[in-house]
C-alpha positions as CSV (number, residue, x, y, z in Angstrom):
1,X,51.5,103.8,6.7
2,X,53.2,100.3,6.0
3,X,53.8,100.2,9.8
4,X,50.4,100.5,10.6
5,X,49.0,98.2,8.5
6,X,51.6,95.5,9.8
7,X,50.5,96.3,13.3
8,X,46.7,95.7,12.4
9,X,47.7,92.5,10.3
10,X,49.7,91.2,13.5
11,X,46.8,91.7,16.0
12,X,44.0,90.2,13.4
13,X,46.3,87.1,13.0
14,X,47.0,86.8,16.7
15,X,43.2,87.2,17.7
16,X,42.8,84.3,15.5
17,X,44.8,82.0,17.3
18,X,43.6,82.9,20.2
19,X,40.2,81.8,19.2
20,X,41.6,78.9,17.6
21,X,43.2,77.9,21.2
22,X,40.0,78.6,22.9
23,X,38.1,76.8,20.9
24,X,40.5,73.4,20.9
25,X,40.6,73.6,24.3
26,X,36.6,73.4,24.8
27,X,36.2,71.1,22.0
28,X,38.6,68.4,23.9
29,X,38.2,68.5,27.6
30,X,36.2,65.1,27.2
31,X,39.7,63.3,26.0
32,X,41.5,65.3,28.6
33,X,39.1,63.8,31.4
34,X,39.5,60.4,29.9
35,X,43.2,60.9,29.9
36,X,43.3,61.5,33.6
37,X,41.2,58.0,34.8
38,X,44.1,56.7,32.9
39,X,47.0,57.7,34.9
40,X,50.3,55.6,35.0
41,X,49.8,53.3,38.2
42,X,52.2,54.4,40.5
43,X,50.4,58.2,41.3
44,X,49.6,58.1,44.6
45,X,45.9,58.4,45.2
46,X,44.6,61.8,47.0
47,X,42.0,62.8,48.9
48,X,40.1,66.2,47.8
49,X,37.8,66.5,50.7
50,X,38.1,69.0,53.6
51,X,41.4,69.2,54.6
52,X,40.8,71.2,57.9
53,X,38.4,68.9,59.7
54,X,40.5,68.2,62.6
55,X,39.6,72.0,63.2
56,X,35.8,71.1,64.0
57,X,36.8,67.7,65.9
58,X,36.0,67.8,69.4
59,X,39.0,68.6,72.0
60,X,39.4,66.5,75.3
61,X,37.6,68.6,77.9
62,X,40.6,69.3,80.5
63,X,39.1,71.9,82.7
64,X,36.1,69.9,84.1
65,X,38.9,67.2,85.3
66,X,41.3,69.4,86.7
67,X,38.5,71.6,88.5
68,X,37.7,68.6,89.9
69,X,41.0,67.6,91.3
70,X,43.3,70.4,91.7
71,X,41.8,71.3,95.2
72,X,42.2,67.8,96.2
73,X,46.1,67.3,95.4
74,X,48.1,68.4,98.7
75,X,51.2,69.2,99.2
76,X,53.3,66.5,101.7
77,X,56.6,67.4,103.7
78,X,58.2,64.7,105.4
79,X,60.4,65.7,108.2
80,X,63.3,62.7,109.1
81,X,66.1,62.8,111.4
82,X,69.4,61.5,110.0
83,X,72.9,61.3,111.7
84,X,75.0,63.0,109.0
85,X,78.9,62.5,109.0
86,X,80.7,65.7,110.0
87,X,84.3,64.7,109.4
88,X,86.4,61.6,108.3
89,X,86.7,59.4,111.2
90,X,82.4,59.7,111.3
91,X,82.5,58.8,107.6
92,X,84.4,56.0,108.6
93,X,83.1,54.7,111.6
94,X,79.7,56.0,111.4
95,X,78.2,58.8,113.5
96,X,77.6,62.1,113.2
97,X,75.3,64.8,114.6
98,X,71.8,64.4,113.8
99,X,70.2,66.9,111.8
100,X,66.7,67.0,110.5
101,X,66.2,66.3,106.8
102,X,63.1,67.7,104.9
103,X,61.6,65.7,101.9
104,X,58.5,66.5,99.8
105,X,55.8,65.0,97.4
106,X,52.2,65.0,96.6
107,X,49.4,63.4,98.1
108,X,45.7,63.2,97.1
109,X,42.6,63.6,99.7
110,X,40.2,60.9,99.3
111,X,38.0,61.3,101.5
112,X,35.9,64.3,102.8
113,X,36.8,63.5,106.8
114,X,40.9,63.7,105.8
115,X,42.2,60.5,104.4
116,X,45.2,60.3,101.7
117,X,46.8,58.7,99.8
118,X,50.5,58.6,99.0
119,X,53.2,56.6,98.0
120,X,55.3,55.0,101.2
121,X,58.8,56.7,100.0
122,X,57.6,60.5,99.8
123,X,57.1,59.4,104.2
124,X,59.7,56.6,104.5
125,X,61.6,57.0,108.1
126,X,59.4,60.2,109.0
127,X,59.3,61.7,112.0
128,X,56.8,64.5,111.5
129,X,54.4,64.9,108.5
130,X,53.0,68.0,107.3
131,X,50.4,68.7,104.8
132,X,49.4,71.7,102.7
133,X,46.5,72.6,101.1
134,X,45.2,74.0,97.6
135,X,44.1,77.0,100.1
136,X,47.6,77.0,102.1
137,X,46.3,75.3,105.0
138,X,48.8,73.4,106.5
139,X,47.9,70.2,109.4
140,X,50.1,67.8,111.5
141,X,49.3,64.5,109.3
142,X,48.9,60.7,111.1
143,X,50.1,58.3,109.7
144,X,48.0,55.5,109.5
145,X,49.3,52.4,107.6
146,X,52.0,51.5,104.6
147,X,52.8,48.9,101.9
148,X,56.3,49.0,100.8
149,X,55.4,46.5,98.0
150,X,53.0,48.7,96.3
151,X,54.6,52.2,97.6
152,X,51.7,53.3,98.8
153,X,51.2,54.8,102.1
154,X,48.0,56.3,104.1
155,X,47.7,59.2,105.7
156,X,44.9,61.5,107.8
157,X,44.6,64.9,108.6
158,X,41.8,66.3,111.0
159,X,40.1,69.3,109.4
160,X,36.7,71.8,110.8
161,X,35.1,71.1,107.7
162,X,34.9,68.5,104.9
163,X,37.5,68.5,102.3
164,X,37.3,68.6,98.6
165,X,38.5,64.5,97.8
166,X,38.5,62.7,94.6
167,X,36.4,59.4,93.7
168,X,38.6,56.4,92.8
169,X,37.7,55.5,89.5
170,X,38.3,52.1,88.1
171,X,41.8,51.5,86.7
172,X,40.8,48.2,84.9
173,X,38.6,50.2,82.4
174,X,41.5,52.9,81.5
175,X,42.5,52.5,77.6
176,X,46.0,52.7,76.1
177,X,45.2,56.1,74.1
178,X,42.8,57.5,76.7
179,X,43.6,61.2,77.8
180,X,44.4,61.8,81.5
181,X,46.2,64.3,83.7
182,X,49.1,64.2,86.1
183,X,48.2,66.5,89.5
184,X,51.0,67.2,92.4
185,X,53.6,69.7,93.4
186,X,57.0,69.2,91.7
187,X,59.7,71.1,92.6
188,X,57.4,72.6,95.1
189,X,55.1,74.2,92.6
190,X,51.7,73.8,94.0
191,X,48.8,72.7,92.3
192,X,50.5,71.6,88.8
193,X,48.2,70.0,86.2
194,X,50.2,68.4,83.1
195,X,48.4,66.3,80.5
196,X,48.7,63.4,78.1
197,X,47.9,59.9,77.4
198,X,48.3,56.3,78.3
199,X,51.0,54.6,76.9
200,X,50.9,51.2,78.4
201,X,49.8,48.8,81.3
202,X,51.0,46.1,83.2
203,X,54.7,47.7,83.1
204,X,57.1,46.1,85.4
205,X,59.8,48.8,85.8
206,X,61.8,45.9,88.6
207,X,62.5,42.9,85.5
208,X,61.1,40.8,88.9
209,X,57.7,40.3,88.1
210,X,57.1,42.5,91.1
211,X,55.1,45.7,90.4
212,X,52.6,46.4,87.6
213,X,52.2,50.3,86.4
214,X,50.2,52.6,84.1
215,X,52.6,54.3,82.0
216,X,51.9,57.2,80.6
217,X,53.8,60.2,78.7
218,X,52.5,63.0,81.5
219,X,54.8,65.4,81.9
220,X,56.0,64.1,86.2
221,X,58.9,65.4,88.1
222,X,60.4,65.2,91.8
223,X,57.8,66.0,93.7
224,X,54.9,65.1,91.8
225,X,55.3,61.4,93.4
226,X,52.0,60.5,95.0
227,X,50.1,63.0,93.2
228,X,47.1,62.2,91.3
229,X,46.6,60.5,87.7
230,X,42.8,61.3,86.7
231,X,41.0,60.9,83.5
232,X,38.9,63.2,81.8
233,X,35.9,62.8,84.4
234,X,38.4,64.2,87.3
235,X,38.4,59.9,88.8
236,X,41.3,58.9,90.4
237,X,43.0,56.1,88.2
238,X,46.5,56.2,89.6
239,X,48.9,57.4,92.0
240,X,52.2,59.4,89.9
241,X,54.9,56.7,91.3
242,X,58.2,57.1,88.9
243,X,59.8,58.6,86.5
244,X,62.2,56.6,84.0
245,X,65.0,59.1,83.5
246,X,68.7,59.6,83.3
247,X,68.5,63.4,84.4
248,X,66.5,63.1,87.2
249,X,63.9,64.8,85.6
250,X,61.1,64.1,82.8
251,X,61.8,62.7,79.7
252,X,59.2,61.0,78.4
253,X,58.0,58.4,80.7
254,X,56.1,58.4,83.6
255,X,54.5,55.6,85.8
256,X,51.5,55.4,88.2
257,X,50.3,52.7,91.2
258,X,47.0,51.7,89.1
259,X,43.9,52.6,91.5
260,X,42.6,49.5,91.8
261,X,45.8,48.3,93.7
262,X,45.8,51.6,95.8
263,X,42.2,51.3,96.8
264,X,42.6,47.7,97.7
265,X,45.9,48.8,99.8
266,X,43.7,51.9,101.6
267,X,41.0,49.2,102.6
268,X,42.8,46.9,103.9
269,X,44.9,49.1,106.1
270,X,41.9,50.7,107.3
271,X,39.8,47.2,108.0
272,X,43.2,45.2,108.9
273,X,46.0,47.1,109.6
274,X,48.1,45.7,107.0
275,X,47.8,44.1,103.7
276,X,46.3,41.0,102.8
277,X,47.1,39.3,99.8
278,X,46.0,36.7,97.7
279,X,48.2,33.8,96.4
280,X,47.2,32.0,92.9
281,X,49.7,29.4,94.0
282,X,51.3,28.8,90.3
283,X,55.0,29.6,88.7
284,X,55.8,30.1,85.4
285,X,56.6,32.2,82.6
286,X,54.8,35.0,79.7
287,X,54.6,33.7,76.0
288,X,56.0,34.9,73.1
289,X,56.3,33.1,70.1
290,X,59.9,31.5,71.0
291,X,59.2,29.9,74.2
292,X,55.2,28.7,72.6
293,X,57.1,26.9,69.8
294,X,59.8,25.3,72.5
295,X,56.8,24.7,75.2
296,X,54.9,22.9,72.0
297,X,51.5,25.5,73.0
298,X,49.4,26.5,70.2
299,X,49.1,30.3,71.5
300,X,51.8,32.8,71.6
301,X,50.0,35.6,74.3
302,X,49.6,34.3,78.1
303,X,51.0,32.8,81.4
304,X,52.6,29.6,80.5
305,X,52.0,27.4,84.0
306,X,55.6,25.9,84.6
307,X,54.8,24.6,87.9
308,X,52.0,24.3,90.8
309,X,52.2,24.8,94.5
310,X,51.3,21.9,96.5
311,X,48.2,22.8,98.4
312,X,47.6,26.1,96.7
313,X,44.6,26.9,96.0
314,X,45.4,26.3,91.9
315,X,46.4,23.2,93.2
316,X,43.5,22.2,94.9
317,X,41.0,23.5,92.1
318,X,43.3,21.5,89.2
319,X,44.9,24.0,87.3
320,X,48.2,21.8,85.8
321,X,51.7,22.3,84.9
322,X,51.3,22.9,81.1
323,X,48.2,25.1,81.3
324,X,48.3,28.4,79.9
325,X,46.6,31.4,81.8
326,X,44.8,33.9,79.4
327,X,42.1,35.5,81.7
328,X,41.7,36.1,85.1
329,X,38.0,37.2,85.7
330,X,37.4,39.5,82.4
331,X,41.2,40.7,82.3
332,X,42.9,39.9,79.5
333,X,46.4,37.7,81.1
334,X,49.4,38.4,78.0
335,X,52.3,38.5,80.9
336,X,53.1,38.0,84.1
337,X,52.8,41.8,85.0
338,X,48.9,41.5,84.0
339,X,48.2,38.5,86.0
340,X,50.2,40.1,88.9
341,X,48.7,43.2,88.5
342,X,45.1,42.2,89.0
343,X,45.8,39.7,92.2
344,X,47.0,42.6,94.0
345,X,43.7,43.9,93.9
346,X,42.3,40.9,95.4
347,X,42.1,38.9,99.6
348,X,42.9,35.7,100.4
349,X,39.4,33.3,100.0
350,X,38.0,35.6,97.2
351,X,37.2,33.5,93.9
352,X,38.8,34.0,90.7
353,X,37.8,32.9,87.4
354,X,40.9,31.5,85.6
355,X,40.5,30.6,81.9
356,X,43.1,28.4,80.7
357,X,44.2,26.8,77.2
358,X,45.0,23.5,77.8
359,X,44.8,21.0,74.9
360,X,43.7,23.3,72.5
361,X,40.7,23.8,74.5
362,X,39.5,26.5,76.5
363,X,38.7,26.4,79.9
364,X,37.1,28.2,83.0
365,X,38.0,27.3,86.6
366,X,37.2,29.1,89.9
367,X,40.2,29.1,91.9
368,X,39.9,30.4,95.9
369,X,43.4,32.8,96.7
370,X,45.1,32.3,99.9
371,X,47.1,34.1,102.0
372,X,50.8,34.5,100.7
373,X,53.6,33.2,102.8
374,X,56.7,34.3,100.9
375,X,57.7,37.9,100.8
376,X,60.7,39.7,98.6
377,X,64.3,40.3,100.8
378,X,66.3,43.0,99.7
379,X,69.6,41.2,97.3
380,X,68.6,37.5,98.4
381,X,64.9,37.4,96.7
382,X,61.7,35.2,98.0
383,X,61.5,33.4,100.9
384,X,58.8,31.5,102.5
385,X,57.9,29.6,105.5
386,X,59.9,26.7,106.4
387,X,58.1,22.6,107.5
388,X,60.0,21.3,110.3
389,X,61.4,18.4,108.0
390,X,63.0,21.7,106.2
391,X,64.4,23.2,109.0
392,X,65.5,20.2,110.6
393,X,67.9,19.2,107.3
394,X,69.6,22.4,108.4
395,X,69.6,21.9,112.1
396,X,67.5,24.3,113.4
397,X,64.2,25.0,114.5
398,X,63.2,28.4,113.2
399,X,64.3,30.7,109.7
400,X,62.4,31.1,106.9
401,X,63.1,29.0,103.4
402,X,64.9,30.8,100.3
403,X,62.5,29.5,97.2
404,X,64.1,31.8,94.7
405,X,67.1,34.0,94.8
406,X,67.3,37.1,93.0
407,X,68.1,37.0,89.2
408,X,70.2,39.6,89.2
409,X,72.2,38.3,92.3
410,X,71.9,34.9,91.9
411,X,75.5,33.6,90.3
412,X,77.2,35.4,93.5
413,X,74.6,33.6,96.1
414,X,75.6,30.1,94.7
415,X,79.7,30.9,94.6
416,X,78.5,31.1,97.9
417,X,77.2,27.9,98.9
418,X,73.6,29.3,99.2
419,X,70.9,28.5,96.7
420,X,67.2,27.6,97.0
421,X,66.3,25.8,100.2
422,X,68.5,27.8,102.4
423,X,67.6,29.3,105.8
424,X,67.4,32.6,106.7
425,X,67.3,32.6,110.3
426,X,67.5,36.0,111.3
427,X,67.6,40.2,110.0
428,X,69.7,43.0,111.8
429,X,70.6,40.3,114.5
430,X,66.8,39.9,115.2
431,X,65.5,36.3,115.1
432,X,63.3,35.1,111.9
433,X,60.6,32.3,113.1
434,X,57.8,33.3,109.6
435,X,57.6,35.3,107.0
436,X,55.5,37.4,109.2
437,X,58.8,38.1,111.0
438,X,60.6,39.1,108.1
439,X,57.9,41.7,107.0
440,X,57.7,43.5,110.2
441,X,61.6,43.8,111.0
442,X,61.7,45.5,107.3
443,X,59.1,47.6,108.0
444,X,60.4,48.8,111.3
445,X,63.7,49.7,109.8
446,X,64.4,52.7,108.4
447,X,65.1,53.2,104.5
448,X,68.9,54.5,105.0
449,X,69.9,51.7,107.3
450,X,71.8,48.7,106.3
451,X,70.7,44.6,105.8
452,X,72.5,42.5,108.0
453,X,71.2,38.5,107.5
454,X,72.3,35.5,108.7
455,X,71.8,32.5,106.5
456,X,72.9,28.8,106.3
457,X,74.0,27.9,103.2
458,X,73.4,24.4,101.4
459,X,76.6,23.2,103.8
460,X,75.0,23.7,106.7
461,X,77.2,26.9,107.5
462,X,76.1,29.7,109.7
463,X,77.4,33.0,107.3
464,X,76.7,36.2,108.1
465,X,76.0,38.8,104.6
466,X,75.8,43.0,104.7
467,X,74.1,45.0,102.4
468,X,73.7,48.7,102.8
């Protein structure tokens, strides 16, 4: 009986509490609400919204692009014939049966009638060019016209009926952060679509000034050179070029010829036979906040002017040593890449609209391009045509002027004796007269074979340099 009555006293006493709790609780969840606006200040401040919106956000629309250029990526074989060393004494000597060596890339249609484009080292020393379709329709390809300096190269195929193509879309516009989507054939694979972003411009993979990419992080392997690089609306905005890579293969990093630059190079093949280009006529250097605080400029993003050509056209419309470039036309100039990048989209005798900082003042001047006379040799760097009073100094009547040797090469070329000013007066044992000269025996030659020039040095000597 005592044991029940303990239980019942237990359970009354505990109910009580309970309520007791309860009601404390209620009764104070004001001070507990002010207690929390007062929290020490080092919380870290949350959000309590939706935390799954990214769920409803709208996805890039990949399908509509690659419908509209997977049938327009083709698949390019190049057929070359190589002599190949078959024992030591060819090895040494050179020699060697010739045997027929098969490379491949991509290539996009860009027109319905059969033209493409590619880039000039999926083709480089070809004897025979194949193409294959999306459908597996394979045609002899002609080869109509290339442009070592931009890699790009133009072919045509004849067809019964009209062929799916791309449009070219406008390379200018694309956005660092903008989705797009590598097409081609690597490692044969037909008709292989990988996507991703933009992850720069204006990249200069040579550390010469000479090129100006899209980079992007793509996924692009052997065989997806000269394949396409289209944005979300299925327009061409690049040709897949190179890959930066220790393998071989992707890892990261993949660049493209912009469009702009390939379109100009298809139009002037097709109108000219070759390309023309358009020369600004300055030297100099890209900003950064170092060299603005040594050049005493008051901006650290642009092309510092270090010197003007006489009777270029930036000579002749008054752009000075000292200027600083920051747009050509409507494109933004922060390095030489930039500024290189958008004259290879233009002719000699078109106008550009060059706004330059000089005096703390900004400025617009319309400048006319010319033609360029100076092209890149292989290991020596630029050259240019020669005056008379030039070529006689050296005692001759032809060659073509070195204006800058290569960066990389340059300490070796002055041990030498040659430096800037020397004549190059001929390539593989053919005579130089121009630059014009110098182009075509380049272009005639075929990748593998060696560089044999002949060049007076700055003591009038005749030496004779190899480079294989």
């Amino acid at each position: 009986m005592k044991k029940v009555l303990t239980l019942v006293l237990v359970s009354i006493l505990g109910g009580i509490m309970a309520l007791t709790a309860d009601h404390y609780l209620h009764d104070n969840s004001d001070d507990l609400n002010q207690e929390s606006d007062s929290l020490p200040s080092f919380t870290i401040p949350t959000s309590f919204g939706t935390t799954n919106t990214f769920l409803t956000a709208e996805a890039p629309d990949f399908v509509t692009a690659a419908e509209k250029s997977v049938h327009a990526v083709v698949h390019v074989k190049n057929t070359a014939i190589r002599s190949s060393p078959s024992s030591l004494e060819d090895l040494i000597f050179g020699g060697g049966a010739p045997r027929a060596q098969i490379g491949t890339g991509s290539g996009v249609i860009i027109s319905p009638d059969g033209y493409i484009i590619t880039n000039n080292h999926v083709i480089a020393g070809s004897q025979q060019i194949s193409i294959t379709t999306n459908d597996n329709k394979i045609y002899e390809a002609e080869l109509i016209g290339t442009d070592p300096k931009t890699d790009i190269a133009v072919l045509k195929i004849n067809a019964n009926d009209d062929l799916p193509y791309i449009i070219i879309g406008d390379s200018d516009q694309a956005k660092i952060g903008e989705w797009v989507l590598a097409v081609g054939n690597p490692f044969n694979l037909n008709s292989t679509v990988t996507a991703g972003i933009i992850s720069a411009k204006s990249r200069d993979l040579t550390g010469n000034n000479s090129q100006s990419f899209i980079q992007t992080d793509a996924a692009v392997n052997p065989g997806n050179s000269g394949g396409a690089l289209v944005n979300t609306k299925g327009e061409l905005i690049g040709i897949n070029t190179a890959i930066s890579s220790q393998t071989g293969s992707y890892i990261g990093y993949s660049f493209a010829v912009p469009s702009n630059i390939a379109r100009k190079v298809l139009e002037d093949i097709m109108e000219y036979g070759t390309v023309q280009n358009g020369m600004l006529g300055v030297a100099g250097t890209s900003l950064n906040s170092k060299y603005a605080e040594q050049l005493k400029v008051a901006t650290s993003e642009g092309f510092y002017v270090g010197s003007v050509e006489s009777g270029s056209g930036a000579y002749r419309a008054g752009i000075q040593e000292g200027d600083v470039i920051t747009k050509l036309d409507n494109i933004s100039i922060n390095k030489f890449s930039d500024l290189k990048g958008y004259l290879d989209t233009k002719r000699p005798k078109d106008v550009v609209s060059v706004t330059i900082l000089r005096d703390g003042n900004f400025k617009v001047i319309p400048v006319t391009l010319e033609k360029i006379n100076s092209i890149q040799l292989p290991i020596i760097g630029t050259v240019k045509d020669a005056n008379k009073e030039e070529l006689r100094k050296y005692g001759v009547d032809y060659g073509v002027k070195i204006s800058a040797l290569s960066p990389k090469y340059a300490d070796s070329w002055r041990k030498n004796g040659v430096t800037e000013g020397s004549i190059v007066t001929a390539i593989n044992d053919r005579r130089v007269n121009s630059v014009e000269d110098a182009k075509q025996i380049l272009e005639s030659k075929s990748s593998n074979d060696p560089l044999k020039f002949e060049v007076i040095n700055n003591r009038g000597e005749k030496e004779t340099y190899y480079w294989r």
